[in-house]
N, C-alpha and C positions, 0 to 999 in steps of 0.2 A: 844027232838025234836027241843028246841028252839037253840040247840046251831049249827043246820046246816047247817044255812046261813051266820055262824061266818064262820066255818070249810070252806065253797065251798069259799068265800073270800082269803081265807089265801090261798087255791090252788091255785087261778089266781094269786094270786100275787106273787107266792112262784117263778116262772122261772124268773121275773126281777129282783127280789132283789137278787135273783143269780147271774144275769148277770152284774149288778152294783157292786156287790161286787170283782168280777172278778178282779183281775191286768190288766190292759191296757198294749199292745205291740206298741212300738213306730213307727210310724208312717214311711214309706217305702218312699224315695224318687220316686219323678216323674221320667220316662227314659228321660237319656238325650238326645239331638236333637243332631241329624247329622251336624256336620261344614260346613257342603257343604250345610245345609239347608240356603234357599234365607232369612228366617229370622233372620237367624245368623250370616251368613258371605260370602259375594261373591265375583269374581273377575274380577279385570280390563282385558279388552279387550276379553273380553268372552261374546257370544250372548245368554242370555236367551229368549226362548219362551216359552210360556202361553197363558193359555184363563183367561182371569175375567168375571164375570158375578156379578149379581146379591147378589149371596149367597159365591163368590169367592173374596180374593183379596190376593194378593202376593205383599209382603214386601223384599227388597234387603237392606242388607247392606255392604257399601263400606268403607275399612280402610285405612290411609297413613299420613304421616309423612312427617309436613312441617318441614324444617331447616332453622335458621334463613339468611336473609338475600336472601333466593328461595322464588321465589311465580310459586306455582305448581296450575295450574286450569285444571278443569275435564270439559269433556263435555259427553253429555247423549241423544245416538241415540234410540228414537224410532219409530217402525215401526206395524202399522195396516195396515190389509188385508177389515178390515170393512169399507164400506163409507156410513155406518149410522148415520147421523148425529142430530137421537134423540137416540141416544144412544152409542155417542163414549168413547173410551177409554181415562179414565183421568188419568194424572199421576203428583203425587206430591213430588217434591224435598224435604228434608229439612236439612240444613246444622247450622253449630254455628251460622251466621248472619241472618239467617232468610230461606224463602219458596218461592218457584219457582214453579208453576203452569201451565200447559198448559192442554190443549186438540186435543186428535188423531180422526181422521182428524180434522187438525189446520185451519179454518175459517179463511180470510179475506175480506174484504169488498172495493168496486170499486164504481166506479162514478153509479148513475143512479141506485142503490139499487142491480149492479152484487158483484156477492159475486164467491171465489175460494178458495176451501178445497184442503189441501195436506196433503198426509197419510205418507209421509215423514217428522221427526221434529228431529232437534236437537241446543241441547243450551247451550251456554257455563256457568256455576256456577261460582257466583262472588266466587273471592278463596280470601284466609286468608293466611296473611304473617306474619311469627312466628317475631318476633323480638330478640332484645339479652336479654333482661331482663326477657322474657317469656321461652326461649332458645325451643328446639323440641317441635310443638304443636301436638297431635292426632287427626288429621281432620277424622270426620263421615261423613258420606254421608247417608243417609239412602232414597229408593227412593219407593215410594209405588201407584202400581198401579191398578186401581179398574174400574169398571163399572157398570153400571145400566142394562145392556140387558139381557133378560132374558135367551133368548138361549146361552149367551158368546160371547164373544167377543177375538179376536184371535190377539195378538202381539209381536213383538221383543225387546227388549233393548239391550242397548250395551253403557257402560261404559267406556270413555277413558282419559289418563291422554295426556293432550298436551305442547310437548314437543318444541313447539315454539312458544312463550305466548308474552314473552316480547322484544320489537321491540328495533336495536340498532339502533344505529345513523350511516346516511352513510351506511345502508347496506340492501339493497331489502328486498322483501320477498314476496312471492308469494303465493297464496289461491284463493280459488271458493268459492262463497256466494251464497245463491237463498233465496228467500223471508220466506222460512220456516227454513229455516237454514242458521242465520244472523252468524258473525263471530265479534269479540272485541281483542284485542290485549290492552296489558300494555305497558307503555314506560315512563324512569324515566330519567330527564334531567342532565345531567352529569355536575360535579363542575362548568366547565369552559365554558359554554351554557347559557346562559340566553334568546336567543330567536330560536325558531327551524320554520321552514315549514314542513307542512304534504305534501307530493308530491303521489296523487294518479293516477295511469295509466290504461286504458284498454284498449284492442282491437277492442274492438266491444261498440257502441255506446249504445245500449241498450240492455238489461234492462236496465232501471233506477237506479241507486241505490241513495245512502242517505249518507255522511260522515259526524258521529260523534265525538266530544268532548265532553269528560264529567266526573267529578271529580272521584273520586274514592269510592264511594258510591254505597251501595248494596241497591235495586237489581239496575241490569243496562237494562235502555232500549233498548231493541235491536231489536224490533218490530215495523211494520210501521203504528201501531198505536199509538204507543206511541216512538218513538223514537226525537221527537221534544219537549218533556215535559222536555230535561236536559238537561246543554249544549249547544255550537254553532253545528248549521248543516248546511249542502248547498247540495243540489243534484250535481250531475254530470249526462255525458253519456262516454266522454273517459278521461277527465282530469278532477282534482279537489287541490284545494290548499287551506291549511289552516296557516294562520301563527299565532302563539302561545308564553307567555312571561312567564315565569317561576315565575313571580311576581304573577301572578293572579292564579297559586297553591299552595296552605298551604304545599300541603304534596311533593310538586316537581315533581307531576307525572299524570298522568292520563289516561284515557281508549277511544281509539278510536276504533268506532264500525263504522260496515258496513253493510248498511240495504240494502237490494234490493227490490221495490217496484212491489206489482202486477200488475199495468198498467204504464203507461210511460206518462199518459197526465201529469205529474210533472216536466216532463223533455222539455214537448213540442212537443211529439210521439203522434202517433193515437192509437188507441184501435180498438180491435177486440168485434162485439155484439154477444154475447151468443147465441143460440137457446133453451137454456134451462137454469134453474139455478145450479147454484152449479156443471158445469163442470169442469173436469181437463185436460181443453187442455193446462193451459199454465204450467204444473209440469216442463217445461225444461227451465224455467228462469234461468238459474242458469250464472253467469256471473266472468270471472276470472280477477283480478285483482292483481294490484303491489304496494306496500306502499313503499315508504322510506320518514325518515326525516331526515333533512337536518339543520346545521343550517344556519339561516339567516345571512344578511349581517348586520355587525358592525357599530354602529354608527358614526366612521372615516371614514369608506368607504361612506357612507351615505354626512358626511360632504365636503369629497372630489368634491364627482358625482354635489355634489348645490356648491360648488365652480368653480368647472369649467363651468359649466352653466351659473354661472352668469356671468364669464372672458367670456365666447363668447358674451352671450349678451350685458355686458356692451362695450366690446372693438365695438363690431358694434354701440352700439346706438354712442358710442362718436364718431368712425368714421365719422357718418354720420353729426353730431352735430359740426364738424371741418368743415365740407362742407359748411353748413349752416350756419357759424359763430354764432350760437349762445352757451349758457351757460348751464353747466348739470343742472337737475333740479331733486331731491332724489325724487325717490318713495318708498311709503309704503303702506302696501298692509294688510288689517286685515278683515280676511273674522268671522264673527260673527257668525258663527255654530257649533251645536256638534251634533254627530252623537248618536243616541239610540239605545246602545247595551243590551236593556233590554230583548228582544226577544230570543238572540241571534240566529234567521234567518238569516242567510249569505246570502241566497236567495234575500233576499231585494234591496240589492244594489248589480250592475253588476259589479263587479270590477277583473282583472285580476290579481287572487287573487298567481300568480306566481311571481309578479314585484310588488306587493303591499309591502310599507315601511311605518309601522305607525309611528305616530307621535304625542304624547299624547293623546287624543279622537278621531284623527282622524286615518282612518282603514290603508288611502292610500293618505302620506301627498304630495309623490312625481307625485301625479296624480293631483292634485291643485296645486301643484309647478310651474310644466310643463306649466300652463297657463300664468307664469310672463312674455311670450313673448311678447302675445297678448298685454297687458298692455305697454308695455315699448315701443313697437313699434308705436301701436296707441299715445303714444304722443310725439314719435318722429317725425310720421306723422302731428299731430300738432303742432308741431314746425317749421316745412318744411312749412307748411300754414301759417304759420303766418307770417314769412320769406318772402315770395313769396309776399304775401298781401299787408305788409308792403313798398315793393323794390316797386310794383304797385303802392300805392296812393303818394310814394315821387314820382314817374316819372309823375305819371297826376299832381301834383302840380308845377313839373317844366315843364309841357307842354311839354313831347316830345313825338315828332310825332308820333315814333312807336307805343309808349303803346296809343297816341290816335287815331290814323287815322288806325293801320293795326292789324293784326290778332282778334281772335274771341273774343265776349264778356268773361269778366271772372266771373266767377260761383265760390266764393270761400266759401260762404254758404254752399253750397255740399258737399265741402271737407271737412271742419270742422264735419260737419256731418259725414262724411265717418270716421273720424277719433275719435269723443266721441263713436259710433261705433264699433269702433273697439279697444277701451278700455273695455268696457260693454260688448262683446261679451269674452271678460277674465274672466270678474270680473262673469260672469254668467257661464261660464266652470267652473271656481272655485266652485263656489255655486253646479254645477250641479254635479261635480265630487267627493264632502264628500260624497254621496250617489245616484250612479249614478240609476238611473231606467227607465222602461218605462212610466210610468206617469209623472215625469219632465224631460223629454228629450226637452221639448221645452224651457228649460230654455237656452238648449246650443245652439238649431239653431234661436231662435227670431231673434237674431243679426245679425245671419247668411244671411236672409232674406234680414235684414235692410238693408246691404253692399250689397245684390245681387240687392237689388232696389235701392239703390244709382245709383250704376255703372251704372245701363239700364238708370237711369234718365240723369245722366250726358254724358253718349252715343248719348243720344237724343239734349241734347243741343249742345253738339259737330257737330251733324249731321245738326242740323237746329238752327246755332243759332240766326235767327233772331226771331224765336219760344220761348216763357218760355209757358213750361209744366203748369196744373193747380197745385197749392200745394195740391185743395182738391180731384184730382182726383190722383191725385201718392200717397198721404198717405192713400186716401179710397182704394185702389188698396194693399198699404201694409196692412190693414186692413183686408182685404178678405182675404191675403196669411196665416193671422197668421190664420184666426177661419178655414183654410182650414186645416192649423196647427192641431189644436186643434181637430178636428171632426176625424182627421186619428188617433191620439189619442184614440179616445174613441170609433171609430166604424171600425178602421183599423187593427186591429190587425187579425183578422181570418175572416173580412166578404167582399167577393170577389165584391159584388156591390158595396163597397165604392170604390175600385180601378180599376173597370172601369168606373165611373162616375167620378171619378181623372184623368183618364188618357183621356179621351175626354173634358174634362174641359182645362187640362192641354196642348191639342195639340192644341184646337183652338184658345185657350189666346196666344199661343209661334207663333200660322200663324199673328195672328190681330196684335199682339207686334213688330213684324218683318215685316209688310207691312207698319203700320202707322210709325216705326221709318225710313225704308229706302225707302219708295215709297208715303213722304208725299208730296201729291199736283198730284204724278201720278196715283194714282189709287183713286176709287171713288166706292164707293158699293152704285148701285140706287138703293135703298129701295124705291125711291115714285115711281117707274117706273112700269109703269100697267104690263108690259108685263117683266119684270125682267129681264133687258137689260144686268146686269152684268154674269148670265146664258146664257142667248142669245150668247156674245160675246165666254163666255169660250168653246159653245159648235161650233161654226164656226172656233175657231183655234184648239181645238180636231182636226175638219175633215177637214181643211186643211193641218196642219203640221204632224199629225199621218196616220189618216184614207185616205186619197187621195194619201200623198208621200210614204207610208209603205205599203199601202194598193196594189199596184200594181209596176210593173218593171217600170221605168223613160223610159225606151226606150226600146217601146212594138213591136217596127219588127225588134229589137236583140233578145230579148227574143225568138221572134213567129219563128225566121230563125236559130237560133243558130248558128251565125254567131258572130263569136271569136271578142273579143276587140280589139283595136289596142294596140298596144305595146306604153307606154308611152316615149320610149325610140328615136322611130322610127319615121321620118318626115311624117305626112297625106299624103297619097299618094291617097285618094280616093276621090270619087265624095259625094255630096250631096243625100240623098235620096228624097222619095218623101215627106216623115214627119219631114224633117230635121236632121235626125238624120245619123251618120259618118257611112259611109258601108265600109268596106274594097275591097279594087281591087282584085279580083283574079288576 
């Protein structure tokens, strides 16, 4: 009996050490997956839909074959029906250089915390360019799209390879951008180019959009969150110009992108206020535009345009300098600024970036050129003065009569002024023009002012010159006109009270300026007068010259008889009435 719990052991164990001892049958491959499966292998220009959810995700992948010397880029439409936007549809790119990320409904964010979702997205993949020493590369694309919602979430894809990537020179090209669906083109500068303009066109002033440059670096931004973080940019609304130097590319080339913005106050447009958040009223931004680059003009041409400028302007200054008998005198002209292209905002400075010619640091050297007038003229003008001055104190030294018994005192103070002046209103366009803006705009009219107060002062002693103006009351006068300067500056730009408190400022300064200069001695404002005599007055010639002669017919029993005029033609043939006035004879 002791040996029955040996024996019932050996039973349990008797079917494993059966089954272990068994030969093993090798192992049956997995079935394999259908080609057409979206894990395996999908294809260009075909729309798949799906739901993702939670416990779902659907993986695509996309194959093709760069050749060297082609640069082939894909772009990737998706489309959701969902506008849940705690549970949208995420879809993640990933290619050889890296991963591209978005989310359906694509978010963006507006002034004042409005925000606009669009269930519309598509974007172009930085692409990879095989070279010769790599020869055919096998570009993947693998795109995988997933969700968190628990019920599913329902969308489209659509894969396309684009077939007009890379921009020539000299030759349009035309496309529709909208803020969720940015566009980027390539463009490689050809042997014999070394400097291009980007020439952008549209018909329609807004939307806003955004034009980028920006090296050739993956990923690229092309969102209007980030599309300022690389690169030069400058909004537009129908034209935009960028001009570019093939020096400042390693690789010769580079990616201009086209952003279009959700609101337009970038541009200097109004904005539309929500009623609610997160609406899609404005899905039809979409705005179409025209790229071509061009290249720029050659630095002979260049040389030429400031050659001839300076032959016009020198043959006049000497002109005038033969007149005057005096002698040329060189100028030189060294404006001490550099411009800060570290931002690269083009926005910054307003310059018509179509006729812009740079010129080492500077953007637009022929915009500061252009002011050598100013300068050459103003001291031609003081040469003329000095001239004139001179030919004056020898004639008071030889006493003769005219210059001392007849015409008016001479002011030649003024003129010298008028004319340092008008040197300094150059030298400050120059200054103002490296980098024009609205914040030193006053740098180019200060001067402007100066001369326009000149002129009024030297009007006045023309006018009266046994009168001198006070010095402290004409330069406190320019004084006022700058801080009036300065105040439209800072509180003119969108606020309507400052320009109408300008413009009653400005009408009653232009009455008092124009009565004291040409009615001094005839007119007189009684301010000590109890009863406000200069009211008094204005309101008795109202109602004599208006209200009494307009007010009623001259000759009230022609009127009252309607009895015809005589003929101006015809000799009075009639009598006297009894109010004195002509009756005609039957």
């Amino acid at each position: 009996m002791r040996g029955c719990p040996r024996i019932a052991l050996l039973c349990a164990l008797l079917p494993w050490l059966l089954h272990a001892a068994a030969p093993r049958r090798p192992a049956q491959p997995l079935p394999s997956r259908d080609r057409r499966d979206p894990a395996r292998g999908s294809d260009f220009d075909r729309v798949y839909s799906g739901v993702v959810s939670l416990t779902t995700e659907n993986i695509y992948s996309f194959n093709y074959t760069s050749q060297p010397g082609q640069v082939n880029a894909v772009r990737v439409y998706v489309n959701s029906s969902s506008e849940n936007l705690d549970y949208p549809v995420l879809v993640v790119v990933r290619q050889q250089k890296g991963v591209l990320s978005w989310q359906v409904p694509l978010l963006f964010q507006g002034l004042y915390q409005r925000s606009y979702n669009y269930q519309e997205v598509s974007r172009t993949l930085c692409p990879s360019e095989a070279t010769n020493e790599t020869g055919p590369l096998e570009q993947l694309v693998i795109v995988d799209v997933t969700s968190m919602a628990p019920l599913g979430a329902q969308y489209k894809l659509l894969v396309t390879k684009i077939t007009h990537f890379q921009l020539q020179t000299n030759v349009a090209f035309h496309f529709t951008a909208s803020p969720s669906q940015p566009q980027y083109f390539l463009y490689k500068f050809p042997d014999d180019v070394d400097s291009v303009i980007i020439k952008v066109r549209s018909e329609m002033a807004y939307p806003c959009s955004v034009v980028s440059v920006q090296n050739i670096t993956c990923p690229v931004h092309d969102l209007d969150h980030n599309v300022e973080f690389n690169g030069v940019y400058q909004s537009m609304t129908k034209k935009a110009a960028i001009t570019l130097q093939k020096k400042d590319f390693p690789s010769k080339q580079f990616f201009v992108v086209f952003v279009i913005k959700p609101e337009d106050y970038a541009c200097g447009g109004s904005f539309f206020i929500q009623e609610k958040e997160n609406q899609t009223w404005n899905l039809h931004r979409t705005k179409n535009l025209k790229v071509t680059i061009v290249p720029s003009t050659k630095g002979s041409v260049d040389v030429n345009s400031i050659l001839i400028s300076l032959f016009i302007f020198f043959f006049f200054y000497f002109g005038f300098l033969l007149i005057v008998l005096v002698h040329c005198i060189s100028i030189h002209i060294n404006v001490l600024h550099r411009v800060a292209n570290t931002t690269g905002n083009q926005d910054i400075c307003y310059y018509n970036f179509l006729c812009a010619h740079p010129l080492g640091v500077l953007s637009a050297f022929n915009n500061i050129f252009s002011n050598l007038g100013y300068v050459l003229l103003g001291f031609l003008f003081l040469l003329i003065v000095l001239h004139r001055d001179i030919l004056h104190h020898r004639a008071l030294e030889a006493k003769d009569s005219f210059a001392m018994e007849y015409g008016i005192p001479k002011h030649f103070g003024v003129f010298y002024a008028m004319g340092i002046a008008l040197i300094m209103e150059g030298v400050l366009s120059a200054c103002y023009h490296v980098c024009p803006n609205y914040s030193n705009f006053q740098f180019d009219t200060s001067f402007m002012y100066m001369i326009a107060g000149l002129c009024m002062l030297k009007l006045y002693q023309t006018r009266h010159p046994d009168i001198n103006a006070s010095a402290y009351a004409a330069y406190a006068s320019f004084a006022a006109v700058i801080t009036l300067t300065v105040l439209g500056v800072v509180f003119g730009k969108n606020d309507v009270w400052f320009w109408v408190i300008f413009s009653a400022i400005h009408v009653l300064a232009s009455l008092a300026l124009s009565t004291q200069i040409y009615y001094m001695g005839r007119f007189k404002i009684d301010v000590s007068d109890s009863d406000l005599g200069i009211f008094r007055r204005a309101s008795m010639v109202f109602y004599t010259d208006f209200v009494q002669q307009c007010g009623r017919p001259l000759y009230m029993v022609r009127a009252c008889s309607g009895v015809p005029w005589p003929s101006p033609r015809e000799p009075g043939n009639g009598r006297r009435g009894r109010l004195g006035a002509d009756t005609q004879v039957p």
